[in-house]
N, C-alpha and C positions, 0 to 999 in steps of 0.2 A: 354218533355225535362225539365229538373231541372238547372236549374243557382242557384250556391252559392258563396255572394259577401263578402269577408273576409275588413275590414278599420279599423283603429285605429294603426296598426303599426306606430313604429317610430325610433329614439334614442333619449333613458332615460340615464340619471347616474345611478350607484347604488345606491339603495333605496326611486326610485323613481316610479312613475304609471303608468300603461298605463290600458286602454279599449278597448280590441277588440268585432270589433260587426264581425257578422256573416248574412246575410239576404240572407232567400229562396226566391225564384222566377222560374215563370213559371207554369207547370201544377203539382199542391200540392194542394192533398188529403187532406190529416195529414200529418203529421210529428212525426215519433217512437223518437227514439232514437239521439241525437245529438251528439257533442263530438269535443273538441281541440288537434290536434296532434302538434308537433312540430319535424322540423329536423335539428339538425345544422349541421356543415360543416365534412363530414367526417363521421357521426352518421348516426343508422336509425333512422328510424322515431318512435317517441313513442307517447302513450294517454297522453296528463296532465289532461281533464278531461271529464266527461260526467254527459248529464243529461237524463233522460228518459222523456219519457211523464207524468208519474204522481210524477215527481217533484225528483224522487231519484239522488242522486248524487255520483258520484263515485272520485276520484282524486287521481293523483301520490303522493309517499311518499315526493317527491322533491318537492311539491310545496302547500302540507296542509300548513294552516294556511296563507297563503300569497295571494292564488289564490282563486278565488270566480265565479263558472261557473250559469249563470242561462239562465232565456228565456224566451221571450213573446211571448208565442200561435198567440195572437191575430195578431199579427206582422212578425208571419214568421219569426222573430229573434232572434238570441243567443250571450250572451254575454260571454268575461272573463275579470273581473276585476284581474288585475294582480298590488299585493300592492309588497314593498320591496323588488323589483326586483335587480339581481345577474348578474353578466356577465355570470354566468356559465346558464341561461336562454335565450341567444342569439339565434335565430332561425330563421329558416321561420316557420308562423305558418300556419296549416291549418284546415277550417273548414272540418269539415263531420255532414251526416245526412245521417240516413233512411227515405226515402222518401217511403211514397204510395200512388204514383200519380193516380191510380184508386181500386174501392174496389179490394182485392187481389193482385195488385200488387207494390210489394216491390221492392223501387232497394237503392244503395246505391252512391252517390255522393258526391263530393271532392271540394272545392275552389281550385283558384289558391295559394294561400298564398297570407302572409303579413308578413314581415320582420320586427323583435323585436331586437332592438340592447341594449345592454346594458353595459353601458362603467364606465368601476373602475377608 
């Protein structure tokens, strides 16, 4: 079993920080591919961004330049620094991961979320 602990939400104004971490726990192999979703009220849920294991990064058009995802192997942790935040970035966010908690096998897992408010 895979536990993933989303913290760092909160309410920011606009243009202001936040940090969310992300930390795996339980039985972890490695860890493939990681990744920040967001949903807000009414929306689906979309990527704002991913990192892979050897550092590649991928991110929504909505949030180049602003958002900054990475990760500590050694730590089982993912981060997104999230700068010049928008009310229109108001969400719950939640972690994901490809987990391969033993060789060959792959599953994938979700956090509860952590709620980003952001007020104009």
């Amino acid at each position: 079993q895979v536990q993933l602990a989303e913290s760092g939400g909160g309410l920011v104004q606009a243009g202001g920080s936040l940090r969310l971490s992300c930390a795996a726990s339980g039985i972890v192999f490695s860890i493939n591919a990681m990744g920040w979703y967001r949903q807000a009220p009414g929306k689906q849920r979309e990527l704002v961004a991913s990192i892979r294991n050897g550092g590649s990064r991928n991110y929504a058009d909505s949030v180049k330049g602003r958002f900054t995802i990475s990760r500590d192997n050694a730590k089982n942790t993912m981060y997104l620094q999230m700068n010049s935040l928008k009310p229109e970035d108001t969400a719950v966010y939640y972690c994901n991961a490809v987990v391969q908690s033993a060789p060959g096998l792959l599953g994938t897992w979700w956090g509860k979320g952590t709620l980003v408010t952001v007020s104009s």
